[in-house]
C-alpha positions as CSV (number, residue, x, y, z in Angstrom):
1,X,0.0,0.0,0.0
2,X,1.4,3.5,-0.8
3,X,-0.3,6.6,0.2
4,X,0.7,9.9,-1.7
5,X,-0.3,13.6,-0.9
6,X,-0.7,16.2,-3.0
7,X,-0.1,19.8,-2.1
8,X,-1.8,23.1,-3.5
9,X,-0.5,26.4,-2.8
10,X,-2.4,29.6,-3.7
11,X,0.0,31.6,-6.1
12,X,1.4,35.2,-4.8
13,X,1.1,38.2,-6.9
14,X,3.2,41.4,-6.1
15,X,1.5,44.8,-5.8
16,X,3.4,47.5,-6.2
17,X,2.6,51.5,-6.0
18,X,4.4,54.3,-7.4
19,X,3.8,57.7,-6.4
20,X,4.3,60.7,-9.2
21,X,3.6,64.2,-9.7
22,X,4.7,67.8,-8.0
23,X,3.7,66.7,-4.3
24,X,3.8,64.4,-2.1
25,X,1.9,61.9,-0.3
26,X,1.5,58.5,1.4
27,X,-0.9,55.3,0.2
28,X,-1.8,52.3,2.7
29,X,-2.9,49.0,1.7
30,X,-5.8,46.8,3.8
31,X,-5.0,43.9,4.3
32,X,-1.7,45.3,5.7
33,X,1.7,45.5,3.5
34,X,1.8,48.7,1.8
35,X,3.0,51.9,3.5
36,X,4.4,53.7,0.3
37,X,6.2,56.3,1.5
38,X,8.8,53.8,2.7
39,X,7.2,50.1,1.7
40,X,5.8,50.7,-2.0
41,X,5.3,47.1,-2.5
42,X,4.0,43.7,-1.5
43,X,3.1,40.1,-2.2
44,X,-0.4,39.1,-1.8
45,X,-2.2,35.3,-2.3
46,X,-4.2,35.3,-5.6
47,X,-7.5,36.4,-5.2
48,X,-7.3,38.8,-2.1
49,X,-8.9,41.9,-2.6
50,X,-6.7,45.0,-1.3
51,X,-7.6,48.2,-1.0
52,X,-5.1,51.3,-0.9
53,X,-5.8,54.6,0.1
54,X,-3.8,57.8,-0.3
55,X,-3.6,60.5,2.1
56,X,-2.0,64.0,1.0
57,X,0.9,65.6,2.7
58,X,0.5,68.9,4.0
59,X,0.4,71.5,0.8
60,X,-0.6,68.5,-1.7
61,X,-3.6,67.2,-2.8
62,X,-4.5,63.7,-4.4
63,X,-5.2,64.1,-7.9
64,X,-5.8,60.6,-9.1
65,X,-5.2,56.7,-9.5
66,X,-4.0,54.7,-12.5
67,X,-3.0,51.4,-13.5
68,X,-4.5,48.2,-11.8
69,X,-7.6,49.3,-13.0
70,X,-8.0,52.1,-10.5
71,X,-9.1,56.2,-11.5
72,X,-10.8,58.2,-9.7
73,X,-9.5,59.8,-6.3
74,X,-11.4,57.5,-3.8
75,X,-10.3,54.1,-2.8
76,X,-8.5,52.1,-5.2
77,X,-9.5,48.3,-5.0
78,X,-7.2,45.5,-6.6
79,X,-8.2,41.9,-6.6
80,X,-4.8,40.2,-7.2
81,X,-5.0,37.8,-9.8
82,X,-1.8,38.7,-11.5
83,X,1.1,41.3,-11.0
84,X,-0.3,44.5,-10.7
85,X,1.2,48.1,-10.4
86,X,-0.7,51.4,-9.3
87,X,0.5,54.8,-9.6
88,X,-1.1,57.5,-7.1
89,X,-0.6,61.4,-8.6
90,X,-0.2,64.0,-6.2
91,X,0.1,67.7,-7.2
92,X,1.4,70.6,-5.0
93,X,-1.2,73.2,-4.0
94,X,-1.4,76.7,-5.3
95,X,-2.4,80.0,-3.4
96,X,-3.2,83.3,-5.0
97,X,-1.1,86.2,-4.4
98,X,-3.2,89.3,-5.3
99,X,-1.2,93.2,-4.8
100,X,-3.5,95.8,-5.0
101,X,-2.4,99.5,-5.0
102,X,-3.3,102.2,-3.1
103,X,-2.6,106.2,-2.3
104,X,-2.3,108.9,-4.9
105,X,0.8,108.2,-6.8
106,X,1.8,105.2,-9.1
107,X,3.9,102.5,-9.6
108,X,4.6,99.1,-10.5
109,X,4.9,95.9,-8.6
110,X,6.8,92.5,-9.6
111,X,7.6,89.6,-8.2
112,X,10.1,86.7,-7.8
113,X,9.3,84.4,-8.8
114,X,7.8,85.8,-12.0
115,X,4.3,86.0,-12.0
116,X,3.1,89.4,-10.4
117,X,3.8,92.6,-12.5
118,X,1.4,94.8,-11.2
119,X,0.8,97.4,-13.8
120,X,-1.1,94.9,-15.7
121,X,-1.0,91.6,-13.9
122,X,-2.0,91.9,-10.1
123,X,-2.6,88.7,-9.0
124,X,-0.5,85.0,-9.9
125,X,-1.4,81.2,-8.4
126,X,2.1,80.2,-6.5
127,X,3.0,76.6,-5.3
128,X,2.8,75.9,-1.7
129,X,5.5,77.2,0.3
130,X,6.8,79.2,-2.3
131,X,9.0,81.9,-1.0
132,X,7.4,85.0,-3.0
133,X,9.5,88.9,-2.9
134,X,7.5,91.8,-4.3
135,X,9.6,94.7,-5.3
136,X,7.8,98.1,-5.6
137,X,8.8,101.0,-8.2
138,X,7.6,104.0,-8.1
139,X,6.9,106.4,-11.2
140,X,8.0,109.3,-11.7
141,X,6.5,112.1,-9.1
142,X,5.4,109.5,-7.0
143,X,7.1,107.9,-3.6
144,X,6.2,104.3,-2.4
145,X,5.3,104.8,1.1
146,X,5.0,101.1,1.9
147,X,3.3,97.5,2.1
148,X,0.7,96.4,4.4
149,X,-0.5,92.8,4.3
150,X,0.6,89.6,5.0
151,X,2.8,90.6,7.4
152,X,4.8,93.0,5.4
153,X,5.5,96.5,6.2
154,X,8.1,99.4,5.8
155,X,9.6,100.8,2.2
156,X,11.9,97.6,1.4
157,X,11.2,94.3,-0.3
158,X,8.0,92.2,0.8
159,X,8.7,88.0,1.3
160,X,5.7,86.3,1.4
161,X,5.4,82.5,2.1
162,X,2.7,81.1,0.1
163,X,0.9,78.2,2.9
164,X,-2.6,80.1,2.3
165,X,-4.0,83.2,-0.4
166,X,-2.3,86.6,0.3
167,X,-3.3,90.3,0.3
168,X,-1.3,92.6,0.0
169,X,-1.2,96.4,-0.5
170,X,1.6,98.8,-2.1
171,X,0.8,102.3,-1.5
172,X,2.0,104.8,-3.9
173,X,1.7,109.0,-2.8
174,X,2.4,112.4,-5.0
175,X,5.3,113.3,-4.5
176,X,4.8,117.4,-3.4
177,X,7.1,120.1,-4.1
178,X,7.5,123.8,-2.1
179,X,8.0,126.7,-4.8
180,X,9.1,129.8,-3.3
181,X,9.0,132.8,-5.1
182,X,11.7,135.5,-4.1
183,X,11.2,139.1,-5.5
């Protein structure tokens, strides 16, 4: 007599995730595995359903799934019956930075980075955290008398950091001149 066993395993699939774009993010897996910002893949039994879901770091939002046959920005669900890769996109965020001018004079503002010349472009969309310097110029017979908003101030240079939308205000005066007549 002879007995004689035979032994089935389920086959293993990898899953792995790839993260793109401007910003940054992380993605989970359930069941367990994934934790892509340091563990971007993992080997799962054929046929287990895993869902991953991406969270946005501070100044980023989720823009979208694909590959695995996942789009949309909720959950993204993979039933692993083969090797499968997923990419999550995640995009910086932008804030407007709108100058508006005030007094009686004139003058120009820019910025650096470009985006703001203020003659005839007041207002630019800046990436999250973005270091912003407005520069004032006054034309002629006028005097720039200073910023005020968003935490600038005085006649100098205005730095902005760009974690929310900004005001902010250059004000321009006449510039006035004594004329003394002697006889």
């Amino acid at each position: 007599d002879r007995t004689v066993t035979a032994t089935f395993t389920l086959n293993t699939y990898m899953l792995s995730v790839n993260r793109s774009g401007t910003g940054s993010g992380t993605v989970n897996s359930s069941p367990a595995g994934i934790n892509c910002g340091t563990d971007c893949s993992e080997t799962y039994n054929h046929g287990t359903l895993v869902t991953l879901t991406a969270t946005a770091a501070t100044g980023s939002i989720f823009t979208g799934w694909s590959g695995g046959g996942c789009s949309g920005t909720g959950t993204c669900q993979v039933t692993m019956d083969m090797a499968r890769s997923v990419t999550a996109t995640f995009t910086l965020r932008t804030y407007p930075l709108t100058v508006s001018k005030a007094g009686t004079g004139s003058g120009t503002v820019s910025s650096s980075p470009a985006g703001i010349y203020c003659g005839s472009s007041c207002s630019a969309d800046f990436d999250y955290n973005t270091m912003v310097t407005l520069t004032a110029s006054s034309a002629a017979g006028s005097t720039f008398a200073g910023w005020s908003g968003s935490g600038c101030s005085g006649t100098g240079t205005c730095r902005v950091a760009m974690v929310e939308a900004r005001s902010v205000t250059a004000t321009f005066i006449l510039n006035t001149y004594i004329l003394t007549v002697s006889k």
